[in-house]
C-alpha positions in Angstrom: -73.0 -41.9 -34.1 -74.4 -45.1 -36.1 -77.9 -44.7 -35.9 -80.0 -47.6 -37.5 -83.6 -48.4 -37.7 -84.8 -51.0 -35.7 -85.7 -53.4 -38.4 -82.3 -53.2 -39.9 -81.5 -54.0 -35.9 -83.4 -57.0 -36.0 -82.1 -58.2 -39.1 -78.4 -58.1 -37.8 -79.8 -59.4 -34.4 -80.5 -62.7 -36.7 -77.9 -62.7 -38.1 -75.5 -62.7 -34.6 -77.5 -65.6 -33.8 -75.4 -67.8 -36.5 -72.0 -66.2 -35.4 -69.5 -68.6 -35.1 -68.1 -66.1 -32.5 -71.0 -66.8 -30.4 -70.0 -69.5 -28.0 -71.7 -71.3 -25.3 -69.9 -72.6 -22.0 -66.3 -73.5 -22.5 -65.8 -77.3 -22.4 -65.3 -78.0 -19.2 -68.9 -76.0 -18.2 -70.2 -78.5 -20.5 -68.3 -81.5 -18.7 -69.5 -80.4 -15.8 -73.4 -80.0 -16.4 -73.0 -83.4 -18.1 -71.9 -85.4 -15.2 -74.4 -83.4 -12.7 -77.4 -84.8 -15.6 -75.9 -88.4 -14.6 -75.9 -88.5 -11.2 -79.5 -87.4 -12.0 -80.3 -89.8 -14.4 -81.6 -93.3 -13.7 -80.1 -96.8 -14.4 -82.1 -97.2 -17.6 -82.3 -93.7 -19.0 -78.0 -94.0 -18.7 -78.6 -97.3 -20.5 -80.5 -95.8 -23.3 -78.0 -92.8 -23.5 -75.3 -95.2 -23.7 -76.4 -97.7 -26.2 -77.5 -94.1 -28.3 -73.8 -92.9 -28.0 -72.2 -95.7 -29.1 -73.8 -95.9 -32.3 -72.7 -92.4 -33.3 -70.6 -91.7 -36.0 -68.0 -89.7 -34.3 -67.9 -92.0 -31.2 -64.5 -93.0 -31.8 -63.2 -89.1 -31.2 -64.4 -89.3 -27.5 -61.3 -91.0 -26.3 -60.6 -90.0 -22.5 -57.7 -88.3 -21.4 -54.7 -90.8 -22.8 -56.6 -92.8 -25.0 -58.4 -95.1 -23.3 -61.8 -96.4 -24.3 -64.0 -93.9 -22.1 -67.0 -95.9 -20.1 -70.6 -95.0 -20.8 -70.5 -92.1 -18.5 -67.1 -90.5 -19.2 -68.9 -91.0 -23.3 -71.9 -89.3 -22.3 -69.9 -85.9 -20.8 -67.3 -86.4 -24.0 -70.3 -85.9 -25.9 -71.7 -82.6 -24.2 -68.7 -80.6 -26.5 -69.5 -82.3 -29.8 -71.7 -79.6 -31.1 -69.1 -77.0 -30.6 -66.4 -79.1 -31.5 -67.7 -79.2 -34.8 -67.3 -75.8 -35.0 -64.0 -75.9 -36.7 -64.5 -79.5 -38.4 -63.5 -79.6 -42.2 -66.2 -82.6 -42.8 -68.7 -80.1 -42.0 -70.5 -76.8 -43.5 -71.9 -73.6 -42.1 -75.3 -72.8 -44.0 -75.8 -69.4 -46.5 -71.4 -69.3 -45.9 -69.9 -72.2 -47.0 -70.3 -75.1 -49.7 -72.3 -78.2 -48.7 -70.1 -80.9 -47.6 -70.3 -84.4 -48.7 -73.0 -86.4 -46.5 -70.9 -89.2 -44.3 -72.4 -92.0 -43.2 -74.7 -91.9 -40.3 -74.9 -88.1 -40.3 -78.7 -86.8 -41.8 -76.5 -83.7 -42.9 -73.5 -82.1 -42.1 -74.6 -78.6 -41.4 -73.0 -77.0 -38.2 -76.2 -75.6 -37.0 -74.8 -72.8 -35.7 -78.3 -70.9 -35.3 -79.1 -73.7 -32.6 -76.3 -72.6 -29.9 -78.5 -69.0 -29.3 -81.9 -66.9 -29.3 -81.6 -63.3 -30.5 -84.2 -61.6 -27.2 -83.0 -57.9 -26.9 -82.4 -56.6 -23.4 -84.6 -53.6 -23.6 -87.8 -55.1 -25.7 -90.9 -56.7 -23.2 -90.2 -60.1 -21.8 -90.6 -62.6 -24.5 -90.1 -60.9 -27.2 -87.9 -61.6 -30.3 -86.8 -60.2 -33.4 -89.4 -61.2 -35.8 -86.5 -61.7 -38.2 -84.7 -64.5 -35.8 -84.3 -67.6 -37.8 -86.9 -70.2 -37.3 -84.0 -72.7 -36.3 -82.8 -70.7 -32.8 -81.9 -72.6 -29.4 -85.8 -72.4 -28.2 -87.0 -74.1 -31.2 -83.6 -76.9 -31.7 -84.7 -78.0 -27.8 -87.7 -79.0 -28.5 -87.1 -80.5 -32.1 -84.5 -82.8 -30.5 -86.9 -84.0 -27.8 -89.7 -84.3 -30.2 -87.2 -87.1 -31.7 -87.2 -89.5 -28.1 -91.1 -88.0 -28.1 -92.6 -89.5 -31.4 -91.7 -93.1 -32.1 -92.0 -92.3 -36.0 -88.4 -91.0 -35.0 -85.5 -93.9 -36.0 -82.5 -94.8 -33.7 -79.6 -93.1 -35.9 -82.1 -90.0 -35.8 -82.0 -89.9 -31.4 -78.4 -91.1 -31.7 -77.3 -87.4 -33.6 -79.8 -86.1 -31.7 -78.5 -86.9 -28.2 -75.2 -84.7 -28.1 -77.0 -81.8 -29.3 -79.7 -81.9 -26.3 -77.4 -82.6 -23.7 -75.4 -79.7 -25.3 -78.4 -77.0 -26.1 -79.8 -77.4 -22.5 -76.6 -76.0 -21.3 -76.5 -73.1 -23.5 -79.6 -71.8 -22.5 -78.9 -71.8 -19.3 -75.8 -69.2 -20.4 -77.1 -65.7 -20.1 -75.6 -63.8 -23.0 -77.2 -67.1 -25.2 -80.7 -65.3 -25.2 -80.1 -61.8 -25.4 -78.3 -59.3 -27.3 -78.1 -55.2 -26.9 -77.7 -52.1 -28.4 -73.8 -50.3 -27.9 -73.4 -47.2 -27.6 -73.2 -46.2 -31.2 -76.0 -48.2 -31.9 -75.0 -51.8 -32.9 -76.0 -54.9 -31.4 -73.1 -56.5 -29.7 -73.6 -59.9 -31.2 -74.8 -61.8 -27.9 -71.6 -59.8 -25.9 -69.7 -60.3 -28.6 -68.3 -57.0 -29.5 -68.4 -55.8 -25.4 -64.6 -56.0 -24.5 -63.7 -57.0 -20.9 -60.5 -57.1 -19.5 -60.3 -59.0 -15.8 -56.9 -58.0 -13.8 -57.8 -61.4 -11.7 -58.7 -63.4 -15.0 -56.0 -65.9 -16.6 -56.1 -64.4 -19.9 -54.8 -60.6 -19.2 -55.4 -59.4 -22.6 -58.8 -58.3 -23.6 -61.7 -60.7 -24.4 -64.7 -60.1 -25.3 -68.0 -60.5 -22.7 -69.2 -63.6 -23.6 -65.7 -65.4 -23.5 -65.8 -64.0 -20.0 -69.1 -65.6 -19.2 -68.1 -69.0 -20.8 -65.0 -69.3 -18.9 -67.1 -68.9 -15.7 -67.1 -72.6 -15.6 -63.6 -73.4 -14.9 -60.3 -73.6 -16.3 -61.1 -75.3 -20.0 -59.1 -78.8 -20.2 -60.4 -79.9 -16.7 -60.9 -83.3 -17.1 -60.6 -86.7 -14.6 -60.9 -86.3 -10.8 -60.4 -83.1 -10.8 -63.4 -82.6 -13.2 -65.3 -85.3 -10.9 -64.1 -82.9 -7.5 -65.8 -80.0 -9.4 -68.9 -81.9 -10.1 -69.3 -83.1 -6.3 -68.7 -79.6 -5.2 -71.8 -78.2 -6.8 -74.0 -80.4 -6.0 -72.6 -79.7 -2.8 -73.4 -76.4 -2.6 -76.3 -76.4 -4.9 -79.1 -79.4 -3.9 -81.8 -80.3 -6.2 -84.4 -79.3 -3.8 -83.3 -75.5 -4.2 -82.5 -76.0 -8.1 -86.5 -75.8 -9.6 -85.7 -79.1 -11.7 -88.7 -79.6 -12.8 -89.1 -76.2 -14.8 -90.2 -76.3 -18.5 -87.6 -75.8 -21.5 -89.5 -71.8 -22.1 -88.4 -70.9 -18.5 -84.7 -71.8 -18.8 -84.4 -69.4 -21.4 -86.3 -66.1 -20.2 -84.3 -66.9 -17.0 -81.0 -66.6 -18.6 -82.4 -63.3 -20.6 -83.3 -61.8 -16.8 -80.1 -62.9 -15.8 -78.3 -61.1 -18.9 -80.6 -57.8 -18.1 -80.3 -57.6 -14.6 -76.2 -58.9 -14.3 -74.6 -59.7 -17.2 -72.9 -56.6 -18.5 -70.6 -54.5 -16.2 -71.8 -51.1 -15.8 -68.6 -49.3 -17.4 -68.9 -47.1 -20.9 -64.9 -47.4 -21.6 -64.5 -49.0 -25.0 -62.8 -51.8 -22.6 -64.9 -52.2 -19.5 -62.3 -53.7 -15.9 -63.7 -56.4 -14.5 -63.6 -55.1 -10.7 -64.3 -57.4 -8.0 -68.2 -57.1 -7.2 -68.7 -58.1 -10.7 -66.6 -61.2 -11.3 -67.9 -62.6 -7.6 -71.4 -61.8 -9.2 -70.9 -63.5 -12.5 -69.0 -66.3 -11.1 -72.0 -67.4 -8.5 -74.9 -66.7 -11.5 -72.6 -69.3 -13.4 -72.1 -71.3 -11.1 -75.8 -71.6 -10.3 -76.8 -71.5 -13.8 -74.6 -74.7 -14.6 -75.9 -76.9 -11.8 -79.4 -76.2 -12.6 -78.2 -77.2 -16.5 -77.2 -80.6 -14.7 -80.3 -81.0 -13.0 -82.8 -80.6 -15.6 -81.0 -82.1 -17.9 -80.6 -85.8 -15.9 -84.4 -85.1 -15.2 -85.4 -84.4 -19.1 -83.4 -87.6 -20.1 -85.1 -89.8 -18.0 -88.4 -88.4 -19.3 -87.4 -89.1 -22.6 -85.2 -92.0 -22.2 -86.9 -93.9 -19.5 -89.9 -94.6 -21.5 -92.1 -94.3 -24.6 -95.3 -91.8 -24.6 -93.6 -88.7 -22.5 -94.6 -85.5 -23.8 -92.1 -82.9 -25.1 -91.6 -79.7 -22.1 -93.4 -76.6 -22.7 
């Protein structure tokens, strides 16, 4: 057995939190969070968002499905995948790993920010607590720096323009469970956010093994859903989920330590095979914690924007 000291733990705990293997929803979780935010959001924050997204540099890569120019609010959920999109983007750089990339016009850099998508909480330390080797730049602390951008009016428009996709992304990563926490395998490694936990679902479209936190992202839905099918999806949650039951209003701090409860109590199967089965009280499990998790992404992200968008003075969540 690999047994390591818990600061080296903590350093490699860090150092999952920049892994481009750590995901976040699949796209169309993302889709679908966005368009719940809009039918939260009012006339004028929409507005704002929509004269924000325009100016973006990448606007012209959020064509809808066949090319047409997308409206403001089929724009708006285009944006929701930017930040993992460029993931895999040539024109950008992953810090301490790559080169810098040359600065394009109407970026302020072209780092991928990986660090951003998650927040390195162990399983089984107290509530709260983090590695005191997680990078200062983590998902808690990228929140509330891109709010602090609508917040201060020091902040310029191409500033909240780049900042936009990001928030309405990072709001529905925290709201992913195995996006806070990480825990110790049984040889005593940290599975990199579920990363290195291998699941295999005999219900699941993809019948070879993946690891856990695919398995959580896909809990969204199938990943190109897009159109009415997307908008069907969208009405059926808030359908089963209303606002009044969804704790909107709850501060940025208490989106994340849910997801880590979430991750402690539910997120790993209880299985010790190198490949844990999905069995059927699990997947129904996940699948409703998902489901959940994603509406109440969509609600308190509509209500957030219309804090920050509807209006000059609001003050950042805590």
């Amino acid at each position: 057995m690999i047994v390591r000291t818990f600061a080296q733990g903590l350093i490699l705990a860090a150092l999952a939190g920049s892994s481009a293997t750590a995901w976040s929803w699949n796209a169309t979780g993302h889709r679908l969070i966005a368009g719940i935010a809009w039918t939260v959001m009012t006339p004028s924050a929409r507005q704002e968002a929509a004269r924000l997204l325009d100016a973006h540099p990448d606007r012209t890569r959020w064509q809808a499905p066949g090319g047409e120019t997308p409206d403001a609010r089929q724009t708006f959920i285009a944006a929701s995948t930017w930040p993992d999109e460029i993931r895999h983007d040539p024109r950008f750089f992953t810090q301490a790993t790559e080169a810098p990339t040359p600065l394009l016009a109407g970026f302020p850099d072209m780092e991928r920010h990986t660090s951003w998508h998650t927040l390195a909480r162990p399983l089984d330390a107290p509530a709260g607590q983090l590695s005191p080797n997680t990078t200062s730049e983590n998902l808690g602390t990228a929140i509330a720096t891109q709010c602090s951008y609508f917040e201060y009016q020091t902040a310029n428009a191409a500033t909240r323009t780049y900042a936009l996709p990001w928030l309405i992304h990072l709001v529905g990563d925290a709201h992913q469970p195995l996006h806070v926490s990480l825990r110790l395998d049984t040889n005593g490694e940290w599975d990199g956010f579920g990363t290195q936990f291998r699941v295999r679902d005999p219900a699941g479209a993809r019948k070879s093994p993946i690891s856990l936190h695919s398995y959580w992202d896909d809990l969204g839905g199938p990943r190109k859903l897009h159109g009415n099918a997307l908008d069907t999806a969208i009405d059926n949650l808030i359908a089963h989920h209303p606002q009044s039951a969804m704790d909107a209003e709850a501060p940025a701090p208490q989106w994340l330590d849910e997801s880590w409860r979430a991750a402690q109590a539910n997120a790993y199967p209880a299985s010790n095979d190198d490949i844990a089965v999905i069995d059927d009280d699990f997947r129904e499990r996940s699948r409703a914690i998902a489901e959940r998790r994603i509406t109440q992404a969509g609600y308190r992200l509509g209500r957030l924007l219309n804090r920050l968008l509807d209006g000059p003075g609001i003050a950042i969540p805590q």
